[in-house]
C-alpha positions as CSV (number, residue, x, y, z in Angstrom):
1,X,120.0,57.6,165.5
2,X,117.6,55.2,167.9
3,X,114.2,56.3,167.6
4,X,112.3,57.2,170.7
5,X,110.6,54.7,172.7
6,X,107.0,55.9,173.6
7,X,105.1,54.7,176.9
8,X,101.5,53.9,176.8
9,X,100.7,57.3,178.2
10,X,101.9,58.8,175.0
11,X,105.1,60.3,176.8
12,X,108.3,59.2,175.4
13,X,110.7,57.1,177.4
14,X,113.5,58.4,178.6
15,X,116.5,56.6,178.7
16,X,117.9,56.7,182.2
17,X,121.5,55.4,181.7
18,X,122.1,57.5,178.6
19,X,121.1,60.8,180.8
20,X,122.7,59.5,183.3
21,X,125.4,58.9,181.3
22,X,125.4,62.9,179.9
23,X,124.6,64.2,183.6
24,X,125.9,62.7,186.4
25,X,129.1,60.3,185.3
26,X,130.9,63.3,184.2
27,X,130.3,65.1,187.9
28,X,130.7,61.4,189.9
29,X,134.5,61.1,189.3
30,X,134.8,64.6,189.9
31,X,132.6,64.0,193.1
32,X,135.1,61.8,194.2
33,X,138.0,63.3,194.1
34,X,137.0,66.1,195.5
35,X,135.1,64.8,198.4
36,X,138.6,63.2,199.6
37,X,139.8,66.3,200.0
38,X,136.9,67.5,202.4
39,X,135.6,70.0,199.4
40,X,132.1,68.3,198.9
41,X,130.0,71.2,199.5
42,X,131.9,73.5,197.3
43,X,131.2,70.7,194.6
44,X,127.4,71.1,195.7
45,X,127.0,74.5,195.9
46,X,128.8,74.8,192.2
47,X,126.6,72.4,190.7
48,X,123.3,74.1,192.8
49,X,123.8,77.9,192.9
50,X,124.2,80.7,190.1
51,X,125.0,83.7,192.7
52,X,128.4,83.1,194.2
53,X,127.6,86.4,196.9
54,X,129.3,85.8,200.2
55,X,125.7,85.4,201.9
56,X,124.3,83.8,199.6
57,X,127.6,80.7,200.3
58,X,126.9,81.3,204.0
59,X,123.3,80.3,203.8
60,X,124.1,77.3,201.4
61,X,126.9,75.7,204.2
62,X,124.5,76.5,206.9
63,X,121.7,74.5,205.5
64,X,123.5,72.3,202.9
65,X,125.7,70.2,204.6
66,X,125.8,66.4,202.9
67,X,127.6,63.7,204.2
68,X,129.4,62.1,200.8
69,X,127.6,58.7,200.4
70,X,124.1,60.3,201.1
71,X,124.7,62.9,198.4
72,X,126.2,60.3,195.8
73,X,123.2,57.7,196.7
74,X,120.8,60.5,195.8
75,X,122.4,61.9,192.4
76,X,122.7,58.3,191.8
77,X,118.9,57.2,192.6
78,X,118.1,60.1,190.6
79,X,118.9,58.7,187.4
80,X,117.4,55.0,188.7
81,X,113.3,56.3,188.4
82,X,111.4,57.4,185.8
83,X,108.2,58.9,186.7
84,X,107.7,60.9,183.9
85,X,104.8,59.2,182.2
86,X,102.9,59.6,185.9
87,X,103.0,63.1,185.4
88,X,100.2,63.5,182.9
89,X,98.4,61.9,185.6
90,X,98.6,65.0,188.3
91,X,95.4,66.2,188.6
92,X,96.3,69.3,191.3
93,X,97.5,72.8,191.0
94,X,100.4,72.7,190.0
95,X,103.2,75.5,190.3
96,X,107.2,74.9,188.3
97,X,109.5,77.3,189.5
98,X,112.9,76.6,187.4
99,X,115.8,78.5,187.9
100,X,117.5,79.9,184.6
101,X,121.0,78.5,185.0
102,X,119.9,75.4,187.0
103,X,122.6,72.5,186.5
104,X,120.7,69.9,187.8
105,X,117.5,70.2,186.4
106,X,117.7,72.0,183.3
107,X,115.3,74.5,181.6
108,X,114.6,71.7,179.0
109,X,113.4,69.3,181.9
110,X,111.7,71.6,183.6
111,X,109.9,73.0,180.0
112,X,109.0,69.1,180.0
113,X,107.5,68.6,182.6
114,X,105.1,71.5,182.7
115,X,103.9,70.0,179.0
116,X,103.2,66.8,180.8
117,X,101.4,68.1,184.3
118,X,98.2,69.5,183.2
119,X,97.2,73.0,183.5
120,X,100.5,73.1,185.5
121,X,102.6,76.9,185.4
122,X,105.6,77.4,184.9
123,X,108.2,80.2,185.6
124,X,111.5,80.7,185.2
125,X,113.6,82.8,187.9
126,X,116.4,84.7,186.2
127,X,119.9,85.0,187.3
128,X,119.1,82.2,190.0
129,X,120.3,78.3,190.0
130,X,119.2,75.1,191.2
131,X,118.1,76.8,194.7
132,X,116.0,79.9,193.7
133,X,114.2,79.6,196.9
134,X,117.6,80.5,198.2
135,X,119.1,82.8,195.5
136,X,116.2,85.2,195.6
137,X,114.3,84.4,198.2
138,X,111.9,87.1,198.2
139,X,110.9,86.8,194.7
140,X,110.8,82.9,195.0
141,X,108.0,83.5,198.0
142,X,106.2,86.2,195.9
143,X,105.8,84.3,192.8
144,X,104.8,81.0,195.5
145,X,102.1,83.8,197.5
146,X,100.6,84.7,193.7
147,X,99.8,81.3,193.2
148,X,98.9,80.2,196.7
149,X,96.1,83.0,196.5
150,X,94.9,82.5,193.1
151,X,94.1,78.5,194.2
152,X,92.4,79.8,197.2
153,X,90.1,82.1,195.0
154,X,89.6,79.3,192.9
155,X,88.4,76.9,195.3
């Protein structure tokens, strides 16, 4: 097994066409063939959502409507920058809010990144996907109002 690179920062280097390779070539072909048949935002909505509720689907085609080369440029520029060794970097409040069965940015990244931003928090919204803001929006904007007040009684 190939031994992790490690940046200057001290944060290993990710490998950007292996992830790629594990994340988004699987769902690219699939993309494809699906976007031909004018089904691209079911595709997004499976890969962004946990809840499959009517209103929950509603709210998603109302404000989530891609066009196919815009969506496939951004998965794809995705996996072209690495920032992660800028993150130990952030020196501002900093609030993660991962969804539990979140597809495109798994736990795992998420958990990552929160080791990397200082004195960053993290939480995890149950039951909710890639778009927990939309999921459960009123917890989203509870957890988002706890942490908006506690920085402005810290400052």
């Amino acid at each position: 097994m190939e031994k992790a690179k490690i940046s200057k920062s001290g944060v290993p280097y990710l490998h950007p066409k292996k992830l790629k390779g594990l994340l988004f070539d699987s769902r690219i072909g699939k993309l494809e063939r699906i976007t031909t048949s004018g089904k691209h935002s079911e595709f997004a909505a499976r890969m962004a959502l946990y809840s499959w509720n009517k209103e929950t689907l509603e709210k998603f085609d109302k404000f989530f409507q891609p066009k196919q080369h815009i969506f496939i440029d951004s998965l794809v520029a995705c996996f072209e920058v690495n920032n992660l060794s800028l993150l130990p970097m952030v020196n501002v409040p900093t609030l993660i809010v991962g969804g539990q069965y979140d597809s495109i940015l798994p736990i795992w990244i998420q958990a990552w990144m929160h080791k990397l931003i200082p004195h960053s928090e993290f939480i995890i919204m149950r039951n909710t996907g890639h778009l927990a803001k939309l999921e459960a929006k009123e917890r989203f904007n509870n957890i988002l109002r706890k942490f908006l007040v506690q920085q402005k009684r810290a400052s």
